[in-house]
ZADO-1210 file (C-alpha; in nm, 4 decimals, padded with zeros to 6 digits):
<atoms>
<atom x="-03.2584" y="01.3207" z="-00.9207" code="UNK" pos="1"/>
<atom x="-03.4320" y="01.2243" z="-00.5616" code="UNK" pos="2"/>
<atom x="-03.6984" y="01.4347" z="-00.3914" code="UNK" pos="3"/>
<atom x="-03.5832" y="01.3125" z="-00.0180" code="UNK" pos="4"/>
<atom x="-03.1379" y="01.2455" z="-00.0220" code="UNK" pos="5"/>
<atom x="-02.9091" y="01.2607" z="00.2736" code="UNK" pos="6"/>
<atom x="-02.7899" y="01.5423" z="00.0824" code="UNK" pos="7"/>
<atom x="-03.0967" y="01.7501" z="00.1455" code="UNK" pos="8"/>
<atom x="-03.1751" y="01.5703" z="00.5072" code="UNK" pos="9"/>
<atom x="-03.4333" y="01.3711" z="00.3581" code="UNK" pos="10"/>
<atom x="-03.6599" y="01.6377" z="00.2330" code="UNK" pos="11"/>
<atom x="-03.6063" y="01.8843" z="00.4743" code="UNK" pos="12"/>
<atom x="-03.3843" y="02.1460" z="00.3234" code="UNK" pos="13"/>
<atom x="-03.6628" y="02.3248" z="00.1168" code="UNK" pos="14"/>
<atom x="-03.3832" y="02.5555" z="-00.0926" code="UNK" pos="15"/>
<atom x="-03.1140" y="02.2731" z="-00.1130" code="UNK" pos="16"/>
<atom x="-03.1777" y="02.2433" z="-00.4996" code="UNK" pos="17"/>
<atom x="-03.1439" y="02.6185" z="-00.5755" code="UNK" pos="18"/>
<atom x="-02.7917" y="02.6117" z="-00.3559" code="UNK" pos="19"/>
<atom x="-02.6529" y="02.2785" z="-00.4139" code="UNK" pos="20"/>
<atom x="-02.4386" y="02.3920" z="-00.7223" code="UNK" pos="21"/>
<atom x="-02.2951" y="02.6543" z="-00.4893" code="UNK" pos="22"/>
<atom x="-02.2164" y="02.4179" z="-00.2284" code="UNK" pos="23"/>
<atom x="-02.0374" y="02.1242" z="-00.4311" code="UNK" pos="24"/>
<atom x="-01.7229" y="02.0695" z="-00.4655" code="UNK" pos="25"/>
<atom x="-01.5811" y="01.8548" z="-00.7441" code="UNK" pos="26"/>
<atom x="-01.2594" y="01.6663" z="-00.6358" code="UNK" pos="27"/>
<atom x="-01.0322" y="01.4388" z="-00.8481" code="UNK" pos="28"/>
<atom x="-00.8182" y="01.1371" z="-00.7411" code="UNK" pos="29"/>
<atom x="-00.4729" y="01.1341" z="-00.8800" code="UNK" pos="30"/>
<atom x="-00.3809" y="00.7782" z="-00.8310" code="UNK" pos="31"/>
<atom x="-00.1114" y="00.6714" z="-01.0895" code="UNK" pos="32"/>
<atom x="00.2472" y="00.8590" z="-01.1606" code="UNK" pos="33"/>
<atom x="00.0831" y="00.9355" z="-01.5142" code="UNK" pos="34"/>
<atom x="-00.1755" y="01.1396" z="-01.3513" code="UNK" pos="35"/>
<atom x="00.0578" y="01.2565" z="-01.0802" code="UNK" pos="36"/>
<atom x="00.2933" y="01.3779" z="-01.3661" code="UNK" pos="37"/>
<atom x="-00.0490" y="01.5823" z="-01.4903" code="UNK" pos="38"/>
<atom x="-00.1798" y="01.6449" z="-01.2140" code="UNK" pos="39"/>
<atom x="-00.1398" y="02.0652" z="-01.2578" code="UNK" pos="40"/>
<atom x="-00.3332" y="02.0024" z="-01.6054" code="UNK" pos="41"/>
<atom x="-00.5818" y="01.7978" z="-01.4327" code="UNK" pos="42"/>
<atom x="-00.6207" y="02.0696" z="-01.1739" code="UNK" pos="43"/>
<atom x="-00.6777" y="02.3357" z="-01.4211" code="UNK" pos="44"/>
<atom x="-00.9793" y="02.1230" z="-01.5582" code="UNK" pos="45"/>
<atom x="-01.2707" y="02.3860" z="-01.5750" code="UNK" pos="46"/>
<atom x="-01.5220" y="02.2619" z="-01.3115" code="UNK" pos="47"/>
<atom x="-01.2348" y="02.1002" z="-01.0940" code="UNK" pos="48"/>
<atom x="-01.2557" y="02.2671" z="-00.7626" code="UNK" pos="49"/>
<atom x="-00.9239" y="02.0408" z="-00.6184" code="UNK" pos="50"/>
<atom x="-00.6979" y="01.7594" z="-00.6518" code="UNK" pos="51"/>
<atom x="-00.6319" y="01.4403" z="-00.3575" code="UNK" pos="52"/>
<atom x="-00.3761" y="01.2687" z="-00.4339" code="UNK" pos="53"/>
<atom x="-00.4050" y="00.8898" z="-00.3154" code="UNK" pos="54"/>
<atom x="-00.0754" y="00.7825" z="-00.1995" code="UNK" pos="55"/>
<atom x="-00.1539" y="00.4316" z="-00.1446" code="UNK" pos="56"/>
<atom x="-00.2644" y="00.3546" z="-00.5112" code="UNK" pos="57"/>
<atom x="00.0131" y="00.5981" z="-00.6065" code="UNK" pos="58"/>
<atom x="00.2228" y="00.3453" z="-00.4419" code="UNK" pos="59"/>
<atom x="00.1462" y="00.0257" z="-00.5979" code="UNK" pos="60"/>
<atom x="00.1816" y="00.2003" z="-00.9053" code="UNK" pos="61"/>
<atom x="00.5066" y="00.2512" z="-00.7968" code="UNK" pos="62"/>
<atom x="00.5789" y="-00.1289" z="-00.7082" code="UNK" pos="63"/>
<atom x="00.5117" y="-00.0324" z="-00.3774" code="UNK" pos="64"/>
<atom x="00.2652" y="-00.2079" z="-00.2382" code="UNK" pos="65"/>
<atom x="00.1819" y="-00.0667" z="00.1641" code="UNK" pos="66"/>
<atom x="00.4303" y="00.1325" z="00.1620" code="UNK" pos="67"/>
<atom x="00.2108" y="00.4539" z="00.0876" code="UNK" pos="68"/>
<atom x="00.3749" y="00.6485" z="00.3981" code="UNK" pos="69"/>
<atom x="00.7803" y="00.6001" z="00.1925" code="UNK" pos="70"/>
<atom x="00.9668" y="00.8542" z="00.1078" code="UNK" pos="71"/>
<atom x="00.9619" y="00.7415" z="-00.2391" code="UNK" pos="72"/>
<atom x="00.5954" y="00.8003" z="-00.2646" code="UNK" pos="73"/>
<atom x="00.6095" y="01.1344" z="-00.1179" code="UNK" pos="74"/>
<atom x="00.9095" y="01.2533" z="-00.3654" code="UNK" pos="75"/>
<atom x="00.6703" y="01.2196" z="-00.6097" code="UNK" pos="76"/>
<atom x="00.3706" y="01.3740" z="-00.4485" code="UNK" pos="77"/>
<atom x="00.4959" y="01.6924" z="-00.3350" code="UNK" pos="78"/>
<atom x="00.6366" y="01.8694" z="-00.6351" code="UNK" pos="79"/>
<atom x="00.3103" y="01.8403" z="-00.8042" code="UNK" pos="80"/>
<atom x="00.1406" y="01.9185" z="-00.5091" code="UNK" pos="81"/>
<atom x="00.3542" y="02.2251" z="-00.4670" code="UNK" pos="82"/>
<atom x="00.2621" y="02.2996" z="-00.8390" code="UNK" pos="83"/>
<atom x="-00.1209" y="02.2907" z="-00.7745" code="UNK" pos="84"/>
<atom x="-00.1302" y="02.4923" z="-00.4218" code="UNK" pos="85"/>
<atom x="00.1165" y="02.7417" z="-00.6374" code="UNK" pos="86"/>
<atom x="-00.1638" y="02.7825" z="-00.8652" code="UNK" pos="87"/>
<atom x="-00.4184" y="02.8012" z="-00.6229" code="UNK" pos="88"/>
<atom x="-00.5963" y="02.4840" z="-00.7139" code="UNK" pos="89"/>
<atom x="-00.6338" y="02.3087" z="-00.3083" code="UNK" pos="90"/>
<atom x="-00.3952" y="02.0031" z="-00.2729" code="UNK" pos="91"/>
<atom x="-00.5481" y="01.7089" z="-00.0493" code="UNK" pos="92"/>
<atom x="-00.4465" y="01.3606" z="00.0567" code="UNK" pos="93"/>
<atom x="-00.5161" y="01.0724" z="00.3313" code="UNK" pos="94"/>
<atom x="-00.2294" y="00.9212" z="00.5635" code="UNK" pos="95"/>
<atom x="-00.1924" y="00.7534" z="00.8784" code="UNK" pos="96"/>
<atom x="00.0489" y="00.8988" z="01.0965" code="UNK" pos="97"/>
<atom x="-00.1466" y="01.2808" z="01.2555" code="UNK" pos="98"/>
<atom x="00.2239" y="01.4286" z="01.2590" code="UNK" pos="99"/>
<atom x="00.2933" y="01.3703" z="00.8809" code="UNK" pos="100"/>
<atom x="-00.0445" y="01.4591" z="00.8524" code="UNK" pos="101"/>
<atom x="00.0128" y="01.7864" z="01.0112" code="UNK" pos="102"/>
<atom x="00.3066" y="01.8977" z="00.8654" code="UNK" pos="103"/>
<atom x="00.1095" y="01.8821" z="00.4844" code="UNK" pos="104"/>
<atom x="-00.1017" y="02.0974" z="00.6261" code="UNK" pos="105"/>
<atom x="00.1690" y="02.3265" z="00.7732" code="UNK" pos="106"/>
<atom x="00.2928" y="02.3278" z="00.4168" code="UNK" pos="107"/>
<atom x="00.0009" y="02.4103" z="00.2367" code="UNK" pos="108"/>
<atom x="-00.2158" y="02.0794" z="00.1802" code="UNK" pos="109"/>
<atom x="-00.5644" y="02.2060" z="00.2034" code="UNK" pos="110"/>
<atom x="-00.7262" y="01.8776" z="00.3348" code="UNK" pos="111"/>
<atom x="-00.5558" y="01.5550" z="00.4603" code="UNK" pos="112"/>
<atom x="-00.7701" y="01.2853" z="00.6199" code="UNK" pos="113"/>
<atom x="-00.5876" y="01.0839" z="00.8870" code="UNK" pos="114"/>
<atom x="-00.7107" y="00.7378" z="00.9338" code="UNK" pos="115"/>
<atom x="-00.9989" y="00.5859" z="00.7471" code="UNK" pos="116"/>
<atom x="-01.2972" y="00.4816" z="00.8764" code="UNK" pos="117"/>
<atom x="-01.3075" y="00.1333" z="00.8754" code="UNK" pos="118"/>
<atom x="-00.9748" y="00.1084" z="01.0576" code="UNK" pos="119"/>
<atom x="-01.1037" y="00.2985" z="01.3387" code="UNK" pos="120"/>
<atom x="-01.3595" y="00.1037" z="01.4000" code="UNK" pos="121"/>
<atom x="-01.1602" y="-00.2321" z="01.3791" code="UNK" pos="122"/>
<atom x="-00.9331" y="-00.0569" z="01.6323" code="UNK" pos="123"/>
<atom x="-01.2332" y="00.0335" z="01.8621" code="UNK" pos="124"/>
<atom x="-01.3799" y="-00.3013" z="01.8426" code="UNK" pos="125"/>
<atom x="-01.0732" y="-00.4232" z="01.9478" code="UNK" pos="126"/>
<atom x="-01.0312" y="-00.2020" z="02.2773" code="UNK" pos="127"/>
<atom x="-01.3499" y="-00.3362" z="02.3551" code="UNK" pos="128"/>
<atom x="-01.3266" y="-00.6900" z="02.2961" code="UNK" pos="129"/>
<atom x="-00.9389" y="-00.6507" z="02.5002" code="UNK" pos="130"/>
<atom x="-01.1767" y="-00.4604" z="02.7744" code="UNK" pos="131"/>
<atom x="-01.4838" y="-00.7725" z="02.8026" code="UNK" pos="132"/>
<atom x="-01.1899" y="-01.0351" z="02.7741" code="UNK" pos="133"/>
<atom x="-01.0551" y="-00.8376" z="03.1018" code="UNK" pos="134"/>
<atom x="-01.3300" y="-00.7724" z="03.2719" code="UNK" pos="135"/>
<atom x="-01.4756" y="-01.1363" z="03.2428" code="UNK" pos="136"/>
<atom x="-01.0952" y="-01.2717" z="03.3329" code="UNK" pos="137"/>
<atom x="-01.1504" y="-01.0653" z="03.7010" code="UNK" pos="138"/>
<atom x="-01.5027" y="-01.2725" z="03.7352" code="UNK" pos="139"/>
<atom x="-01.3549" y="-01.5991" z="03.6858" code="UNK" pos="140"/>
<atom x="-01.0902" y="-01.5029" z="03.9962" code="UNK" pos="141"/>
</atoms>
């Protein structure tokens, strides 16, 4: 237990202690077709405020190494996930393409993260190296 956290801005959110139980939510990974075959039981853990279900590891499990975006994967996924948002219990997942993405949520995912972090920024350092490799190409003209 810290005095000054990100959590509570450093310090600055005097009550954050008294409301922080309020305001946390307890998610679970379901990784593995074991867990994916429990995942309803899982979700029904006391405490458990939601289930993501990570398709990529889901996917090795599966023999399917980087191919977390295959229909395969997703056969699996969505019946449990349709089992959880039936009982209430919010369904939530990362994938790469925004239209997929979109369409869980259309369908009742609560969440879904498009695009992680780190590729972003590989991307964007990209652009800009592609952009200083152009603009120093015009100087040498």
């Amino acid at each position: 237990m810290a005095g000054s956290i990100r959590a509570n801005n450093f310090g600055r959110i005097t009550d954050y202690y008294a409301k922080a139980g309020d305001e946390t939510a307890v998610l679970v990974q379901v990784e593995t077709r074991a867990a994916v075959a429990q995942a309803l039981e899982i979700g029904q853990v006391d405490g458990v405020d939601g289930v993501f279900f990570g398709p990529a590891d889901i996917a090795a499990d599966m023999g399917l190494l980087g191919k977390h975006m295959s229909q395969e994967v997703w056969d699996v996924i969505l019946p449990a996930a349709r089992k959880l948002m039936d009982a209430g219990i919010p369904v939530g997942t990362l994938v790469t393409d925004p239209a997929f993405a979109a369409k869980l949520l259309a369908d009742g995912f609560t969440f879904v993260a498009c695009g992680t972090d780190t590729n972003l920024l590989a991307k964007g350092a990209d652009a800009l190296l592609a952009q200083m490799r152009a603009a120093t190409r015009k100087e040498d003209t």
